[in-house]
C-alpha positions as CSV (number, residue, x, y, z in Angstrom):
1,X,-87.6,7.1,-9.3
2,X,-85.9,6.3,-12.2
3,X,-86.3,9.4,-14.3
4,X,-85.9,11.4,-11.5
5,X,-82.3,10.2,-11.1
6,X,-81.8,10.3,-15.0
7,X,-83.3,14.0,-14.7
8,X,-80.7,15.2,-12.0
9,X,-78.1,13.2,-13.6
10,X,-78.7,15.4,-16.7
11,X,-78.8,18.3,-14.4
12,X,-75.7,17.7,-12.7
13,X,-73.3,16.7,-15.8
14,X,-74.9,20.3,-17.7
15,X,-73.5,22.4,-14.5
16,X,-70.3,20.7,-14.7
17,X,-69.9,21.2,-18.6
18,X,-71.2,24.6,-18.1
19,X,-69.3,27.7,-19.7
20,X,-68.7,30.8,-17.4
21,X,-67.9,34.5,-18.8
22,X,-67.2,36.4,-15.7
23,X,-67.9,39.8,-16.1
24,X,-65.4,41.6,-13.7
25,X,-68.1,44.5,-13.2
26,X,-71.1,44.5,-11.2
27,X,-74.7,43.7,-12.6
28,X,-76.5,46.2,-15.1
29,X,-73.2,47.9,-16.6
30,X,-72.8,48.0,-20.3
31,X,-70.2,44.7,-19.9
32,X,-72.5,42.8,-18.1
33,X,-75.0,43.4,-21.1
34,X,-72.8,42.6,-23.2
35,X,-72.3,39.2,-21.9
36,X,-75.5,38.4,-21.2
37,X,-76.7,39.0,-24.7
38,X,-73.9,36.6,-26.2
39,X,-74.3,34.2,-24.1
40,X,-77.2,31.7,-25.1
41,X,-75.8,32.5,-28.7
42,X,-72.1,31.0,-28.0
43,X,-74.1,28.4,-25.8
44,X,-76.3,27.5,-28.9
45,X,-72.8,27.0,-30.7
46,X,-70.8,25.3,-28.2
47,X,-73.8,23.0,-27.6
48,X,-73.0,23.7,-23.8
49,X,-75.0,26.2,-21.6
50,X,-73.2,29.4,-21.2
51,X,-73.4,31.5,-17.4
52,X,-72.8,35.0,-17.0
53,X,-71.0,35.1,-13.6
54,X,-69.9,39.1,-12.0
55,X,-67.3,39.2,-9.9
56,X,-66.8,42.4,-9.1
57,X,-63.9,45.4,-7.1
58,X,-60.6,46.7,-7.3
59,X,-61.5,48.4,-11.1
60,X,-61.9,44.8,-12.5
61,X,-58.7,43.4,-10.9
62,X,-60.7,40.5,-9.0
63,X,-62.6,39.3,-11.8
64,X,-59.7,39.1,-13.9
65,X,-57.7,37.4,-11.3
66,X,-60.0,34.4,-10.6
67,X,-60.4,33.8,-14.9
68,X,-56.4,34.4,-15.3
69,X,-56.2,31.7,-12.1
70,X,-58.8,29.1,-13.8
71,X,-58.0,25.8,-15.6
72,X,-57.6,26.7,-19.1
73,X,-60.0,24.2,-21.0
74,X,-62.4,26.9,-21.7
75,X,-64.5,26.9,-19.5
76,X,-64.0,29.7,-17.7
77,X,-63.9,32.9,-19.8
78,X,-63.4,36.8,-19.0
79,X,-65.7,39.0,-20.6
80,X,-64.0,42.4,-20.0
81,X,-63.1,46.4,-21.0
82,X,-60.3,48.6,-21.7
83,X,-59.3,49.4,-18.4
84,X,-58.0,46.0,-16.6
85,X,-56.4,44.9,-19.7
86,X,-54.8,47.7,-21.1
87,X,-54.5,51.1,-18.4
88,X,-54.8,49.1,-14.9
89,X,-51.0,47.2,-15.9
90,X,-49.5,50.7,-16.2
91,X,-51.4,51.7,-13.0
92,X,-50.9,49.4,-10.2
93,X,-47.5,48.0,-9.8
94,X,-49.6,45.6,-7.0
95,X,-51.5,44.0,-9.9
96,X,-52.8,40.3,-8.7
97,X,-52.8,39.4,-13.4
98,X,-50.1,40.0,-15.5
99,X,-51.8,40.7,-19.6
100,X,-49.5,37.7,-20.4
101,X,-52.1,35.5,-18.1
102,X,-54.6,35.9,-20.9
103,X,-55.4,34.7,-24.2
104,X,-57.3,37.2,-26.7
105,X,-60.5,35.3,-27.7
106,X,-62.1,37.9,-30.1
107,X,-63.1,41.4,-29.5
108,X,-66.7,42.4,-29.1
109,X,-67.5,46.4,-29.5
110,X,-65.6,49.3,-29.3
111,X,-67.3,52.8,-28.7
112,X,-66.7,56.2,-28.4
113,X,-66.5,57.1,-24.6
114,X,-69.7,60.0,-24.2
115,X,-69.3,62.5,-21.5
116,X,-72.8,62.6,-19.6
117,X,-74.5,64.9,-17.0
118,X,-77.7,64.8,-15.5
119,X,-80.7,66.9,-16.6
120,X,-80.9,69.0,-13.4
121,X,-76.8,69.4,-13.4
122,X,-77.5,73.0,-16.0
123,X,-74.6,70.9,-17.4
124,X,-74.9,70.6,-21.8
125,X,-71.3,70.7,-23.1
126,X,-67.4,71.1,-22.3
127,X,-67.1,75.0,-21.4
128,X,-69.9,74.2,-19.0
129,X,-67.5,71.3,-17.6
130,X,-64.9,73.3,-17.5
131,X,-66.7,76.8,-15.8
132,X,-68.0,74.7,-12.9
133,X,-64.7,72.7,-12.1
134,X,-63.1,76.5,-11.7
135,X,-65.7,77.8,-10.2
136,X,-66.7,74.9,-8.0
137,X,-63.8,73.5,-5.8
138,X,-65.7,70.5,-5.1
139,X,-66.5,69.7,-8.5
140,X,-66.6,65.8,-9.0
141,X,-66.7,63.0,-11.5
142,X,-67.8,59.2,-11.4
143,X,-65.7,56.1,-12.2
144,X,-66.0,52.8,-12.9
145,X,-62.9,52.3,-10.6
146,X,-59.3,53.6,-10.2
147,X,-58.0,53.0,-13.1
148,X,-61.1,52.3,-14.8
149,X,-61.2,54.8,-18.4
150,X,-63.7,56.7,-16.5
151,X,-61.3,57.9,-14.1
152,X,-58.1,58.2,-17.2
153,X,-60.4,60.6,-19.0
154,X,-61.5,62.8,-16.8
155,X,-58.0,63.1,-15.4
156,X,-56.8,63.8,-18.8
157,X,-59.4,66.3,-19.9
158,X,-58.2,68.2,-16.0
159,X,-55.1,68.3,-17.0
160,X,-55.4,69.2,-20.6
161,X,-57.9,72.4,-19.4
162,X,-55.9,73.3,-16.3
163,X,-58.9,72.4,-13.6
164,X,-59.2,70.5,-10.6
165,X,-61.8,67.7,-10.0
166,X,-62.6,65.1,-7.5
167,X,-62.0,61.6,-8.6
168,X,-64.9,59.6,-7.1
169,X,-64.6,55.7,-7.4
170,X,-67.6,53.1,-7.9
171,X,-67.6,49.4,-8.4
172,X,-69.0,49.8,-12.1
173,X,-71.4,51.8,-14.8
174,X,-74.5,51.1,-13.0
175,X,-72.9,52.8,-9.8
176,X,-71.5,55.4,-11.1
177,X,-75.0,56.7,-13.3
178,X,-76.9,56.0,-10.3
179,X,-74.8,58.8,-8.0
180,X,-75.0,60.6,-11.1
181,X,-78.5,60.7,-11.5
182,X,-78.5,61.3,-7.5
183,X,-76.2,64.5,-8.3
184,X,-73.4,63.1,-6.0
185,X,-71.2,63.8,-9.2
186,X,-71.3,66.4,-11.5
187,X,-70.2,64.3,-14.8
188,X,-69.2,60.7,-16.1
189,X,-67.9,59.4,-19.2
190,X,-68.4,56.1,-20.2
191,X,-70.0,53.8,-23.0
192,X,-73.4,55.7,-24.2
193,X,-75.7,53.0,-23.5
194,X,-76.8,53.9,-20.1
195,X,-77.4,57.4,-21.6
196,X,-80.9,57.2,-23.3
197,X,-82.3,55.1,-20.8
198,X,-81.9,56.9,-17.9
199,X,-82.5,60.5,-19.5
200,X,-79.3,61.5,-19.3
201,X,-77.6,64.8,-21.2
202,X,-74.9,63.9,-23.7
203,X,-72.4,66.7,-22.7
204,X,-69.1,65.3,-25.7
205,X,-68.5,62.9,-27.3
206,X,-64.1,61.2,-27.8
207,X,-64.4,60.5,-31.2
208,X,-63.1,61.5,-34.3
209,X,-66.3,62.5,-35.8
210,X,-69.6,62.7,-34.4
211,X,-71.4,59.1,-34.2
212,X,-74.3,57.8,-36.2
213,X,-76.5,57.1,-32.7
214,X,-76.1,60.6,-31.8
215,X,-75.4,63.2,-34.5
216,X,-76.3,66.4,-32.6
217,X,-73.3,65.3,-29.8
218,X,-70.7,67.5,-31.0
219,X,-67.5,65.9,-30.2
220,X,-64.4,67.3,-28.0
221,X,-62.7,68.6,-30.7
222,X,-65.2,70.5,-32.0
223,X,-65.8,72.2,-28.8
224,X,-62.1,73.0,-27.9
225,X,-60.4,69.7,-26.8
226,X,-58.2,67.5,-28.6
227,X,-59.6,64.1,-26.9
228,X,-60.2,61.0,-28.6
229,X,-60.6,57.4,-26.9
230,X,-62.8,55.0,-27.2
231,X,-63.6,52.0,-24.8
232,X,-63.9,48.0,-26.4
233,X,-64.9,45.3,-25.0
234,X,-63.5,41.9,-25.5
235,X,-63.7,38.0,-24.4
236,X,-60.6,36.3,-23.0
237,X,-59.4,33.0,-21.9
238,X,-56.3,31.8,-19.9
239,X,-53.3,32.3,-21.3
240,X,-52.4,28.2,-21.6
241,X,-55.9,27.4,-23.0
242,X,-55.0,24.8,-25.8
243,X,-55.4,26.4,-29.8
244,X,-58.1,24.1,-30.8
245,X,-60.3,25.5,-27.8
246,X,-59.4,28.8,-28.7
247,X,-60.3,28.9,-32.0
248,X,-63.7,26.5,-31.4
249,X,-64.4,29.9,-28.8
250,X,-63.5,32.3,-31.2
251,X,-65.5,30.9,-33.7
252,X,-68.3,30.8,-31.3
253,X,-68.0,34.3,-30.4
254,X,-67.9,35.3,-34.2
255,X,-71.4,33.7,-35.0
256,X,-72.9,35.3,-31.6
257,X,-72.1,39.0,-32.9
258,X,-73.9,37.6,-36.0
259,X,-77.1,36.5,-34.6
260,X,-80.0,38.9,-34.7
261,X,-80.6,39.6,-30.9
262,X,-76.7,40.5,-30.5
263,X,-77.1,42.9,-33.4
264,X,-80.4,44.6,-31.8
265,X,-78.5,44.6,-28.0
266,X,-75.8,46.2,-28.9
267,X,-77.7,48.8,-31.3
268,X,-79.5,49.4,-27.5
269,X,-76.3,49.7,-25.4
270,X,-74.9,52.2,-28.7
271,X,-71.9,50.4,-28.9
272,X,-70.8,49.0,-32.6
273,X,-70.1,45.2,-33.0
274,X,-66.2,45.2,-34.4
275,X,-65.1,41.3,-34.3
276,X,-61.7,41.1,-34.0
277,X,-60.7,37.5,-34.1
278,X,-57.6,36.0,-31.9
279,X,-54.7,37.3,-33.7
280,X,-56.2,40.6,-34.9
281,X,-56.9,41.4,-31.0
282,X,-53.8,40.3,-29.7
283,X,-52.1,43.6,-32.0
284,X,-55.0,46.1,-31.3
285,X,-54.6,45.2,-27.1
286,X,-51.0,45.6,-27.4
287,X,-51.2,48.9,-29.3
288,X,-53.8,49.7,-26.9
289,X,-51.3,49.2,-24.1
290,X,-48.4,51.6,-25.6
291,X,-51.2,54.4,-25.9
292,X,-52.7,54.3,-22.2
293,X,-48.8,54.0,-20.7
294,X,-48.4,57.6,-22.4
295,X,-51.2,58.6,-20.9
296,X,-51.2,57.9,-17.9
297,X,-47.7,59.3,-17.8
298,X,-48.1,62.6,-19.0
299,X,-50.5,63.0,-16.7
300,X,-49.2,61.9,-13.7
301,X,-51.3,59.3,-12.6
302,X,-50.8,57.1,-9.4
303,X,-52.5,54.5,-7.9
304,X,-54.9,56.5,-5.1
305,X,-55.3,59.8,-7.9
């Protein structure tokens, strides 16, 4: 009877000390990955177990809400993307989060977005993209959400080639490849690690240069279309979180993109480890921000687009 107690005990005070990353995106997407791979490293460091919670809708928003509404002793983490933190404050005037609710913990990847099709689309590059959606009034593409980069790209690359195409909204990557896959969109664009392992056809790739994981991608601007963006992914804490527990986190973070399963996770989800500690993420978020208002500007976007 005794050990029993003493084993519940234990149980009980490890659940209460627990860590939590919520991911604000549903179950299988690359951020989810992401979080579940660092995870058991950070926990290794913090001597604590580490949970990967998702708490999902409203491109992020809810997610993002409950961490920037949490006690700020770290134990209750965000483990998100570009779009809540640096395109959905420029979208939604009805945002639940303000970016100041947050403190940058470190930054995890960033990766060139990849436009994808599926193999029985006929779709294989950006004039194909661009025929259909002239041709084809009910031409579509996925998202991971209004708002989400998904939905900025695509919008940008319609009104950069003139075309019309139907924005249609899912609760996150794993969605959105699924009605791909099901050919109830025509395209998506996203992070390229659901690419390879569901057969899909890289159709572009945002970057500056083609990428190391998949040099016979040409990119936009070699086919016609001056687009470059990439989508990072990064861990977060609220805002008044005390600097001792931020820096224990960020070192914790910087040894878990160090361990040897990390490394070989994100080498599967195609999606380059760049650490970024506290201060150095703070400036790229921010510049982040000014880049995706001009965006979303010039291009006319509106909450409901």
């Amino acid at each position: 009877m005794g050990l029993l107690f003493y084993g519940c005990a234990m149980a009980s005070a490890l659940a209460q000390n627990a860590t939590t990353i919520v991911v604000n995106f549903g179950a299988g997407g690359s951020a989810d990955r992401m979080a579940r791979l660092i995870a058991p490293e950070m926990g290794a460091v913090l001597e604590t177990q580490v949970v990967v919670k998702n708490t999902t809708g409203a491109a992020g928003a809810i997610g993002a809400t409950e961490v920037a509404r949490a006690r700020p002793d770290g134990t209750t983490l965000l483990l998100t993307t570009t779009g809540p933190m640096a395109i959905q404050p420029h979208f939604r005037a009805d945002l639940p989060y303000r970016v100041a609710d947050f403190a940058p913990v470190c930054l995890l990847g960033d990766a060139p977005v990849m436009m994808m099709a599926a193999p029985v689309s006929g779709i294989r590059n950006v004039a194909d993209v661009i025929a259909r959606a002239r041709r084809d009034s009910g031409f579509n593409y996925g998202s991971a959400g209004p708002g989400s980069i998904p939905h900025i790209v695509m919008a940008a690359l319609a009104q950069r080639t003139g075309t019309q195409m139907t924005h249609v909204p899912f609760r996150g990557s794993a969605e959105s490849i699924i009605a791909l896959l099901r050919n109830d969109v025509s395209i998506y664009a996203d992070l390229p690690g659901g690419l390879r392992a569901n057969n899909l056809v890289p159709v572009g790739v945002m970057a500056e240069r083609r990428t190391a994981e998949f040099p016979e991608t040409p990119t936009l601007r070699e086919q016609g279309v001056d687009m470059v963006y990439s989508i990072w992914a990064g861990l977060y804490a609220p805002a008044a979180t005390p600097p001792a527990t931020l820096a224990r986190l960020e070192a914790a973070c910087q040894r878990a993109l160090g361990a040897a399963p990390v490394i070989d996770g994100f080498e599967r989800l195609a999606t380059p480890i760049t650490f970024r500690g506290q201060a150095d993420f703070a400036a790229f978020q921010a510049a982040e921000l000014e880049k995706f208002r001009q965006v979303i500007q010039s291009a006319g976007l509106r909450p409901g687009d």
